[in-house]
N, C-alpha and C positions, 0 to 999 in steps of 0.2 A: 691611615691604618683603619681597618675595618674594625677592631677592636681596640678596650680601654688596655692598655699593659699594666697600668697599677690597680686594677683589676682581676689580670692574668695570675699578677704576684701575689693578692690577697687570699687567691684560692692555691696557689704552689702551698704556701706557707700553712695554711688549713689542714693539706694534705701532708705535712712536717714528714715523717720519717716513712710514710709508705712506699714499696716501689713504682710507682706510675711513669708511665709517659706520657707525651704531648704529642695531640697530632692535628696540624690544621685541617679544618673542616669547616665548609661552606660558609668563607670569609670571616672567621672564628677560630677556636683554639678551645681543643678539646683534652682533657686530661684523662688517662685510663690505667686501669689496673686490670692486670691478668689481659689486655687486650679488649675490657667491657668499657664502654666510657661511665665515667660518674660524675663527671660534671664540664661545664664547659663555658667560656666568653663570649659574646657575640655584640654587633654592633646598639645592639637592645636594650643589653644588660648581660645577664645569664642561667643557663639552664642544669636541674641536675635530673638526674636518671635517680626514680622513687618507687619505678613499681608500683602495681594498683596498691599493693595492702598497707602503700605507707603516704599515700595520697592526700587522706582526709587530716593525717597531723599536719603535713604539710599549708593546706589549704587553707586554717586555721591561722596561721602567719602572716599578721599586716603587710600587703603588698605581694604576696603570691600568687599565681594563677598555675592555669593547666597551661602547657605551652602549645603552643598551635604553630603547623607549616602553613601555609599557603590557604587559610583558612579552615584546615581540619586540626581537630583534638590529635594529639600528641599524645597517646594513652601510657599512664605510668611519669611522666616528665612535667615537672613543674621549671615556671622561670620567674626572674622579678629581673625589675631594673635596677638601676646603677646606684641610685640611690637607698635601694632596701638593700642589693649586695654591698654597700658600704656599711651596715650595721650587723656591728658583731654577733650579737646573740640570733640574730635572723638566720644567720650566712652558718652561724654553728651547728645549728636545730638543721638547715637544708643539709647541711657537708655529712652530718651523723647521718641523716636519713638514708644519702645517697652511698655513704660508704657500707650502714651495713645492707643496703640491695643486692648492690656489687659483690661485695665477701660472700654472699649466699650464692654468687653463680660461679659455674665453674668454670677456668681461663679459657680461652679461645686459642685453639690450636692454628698457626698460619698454613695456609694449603700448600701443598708443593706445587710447582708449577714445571706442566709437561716440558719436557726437553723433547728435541729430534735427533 
């Protein structure tokens, strides 16, 4: 498994009564609302979706960084490992950050897809 699943389950539970879905993305597990992602598992640890203006609280949290693909900055997206996603008040202060980004944008409509 490319991902931790009691990991997965730490952030379902975080995310308690909102409607989100789950969607795997690049060997990971991505969790979203309204169709935005707000956070996600990966073989690392995991990432949330923070938006620049909520960046700097973020950054402030033992064990946090900017998250980076393939060498580049990830702008707005912070991640930690498995070991800071396992401490509660860390992964709270992230979940709050990432949810209220999220609520501030508005849901992503799915395209229709041309028929013949």
């Amino acid at each position: 498994m490319a991902y931790d699943e009691g990991l997965a389950q730490l952030l379902r539970d975080d995310l308690g009564d909102a409607a989100f879905t789950e969607q795997k993305m690049f060997g990971g597990l991505a969790f979203l609302i309204g169709g935005n992602m707000v956070c996600g598992v990966h073989k690392g640890g995991a990432m949330f979706r923070l938006g620049k203006e909520r960046m700097d609280r973020a950054l402030i949290l033992p064990g946090v960084a900017q998250m980076a693909m393939a060498g580049r900055a990830m702008t707005g997206m912070a991640e930690c490992p498995p070991e800071v996603l396992a401490q509660d008040a860390t992964r709270g202060a992230l979940m709050a950050l990432a949810l209220d980004c999220v609520r501030a944008l508005p849901p992503k409509v799915a395209k229709a897809r041309k028929t013949r």
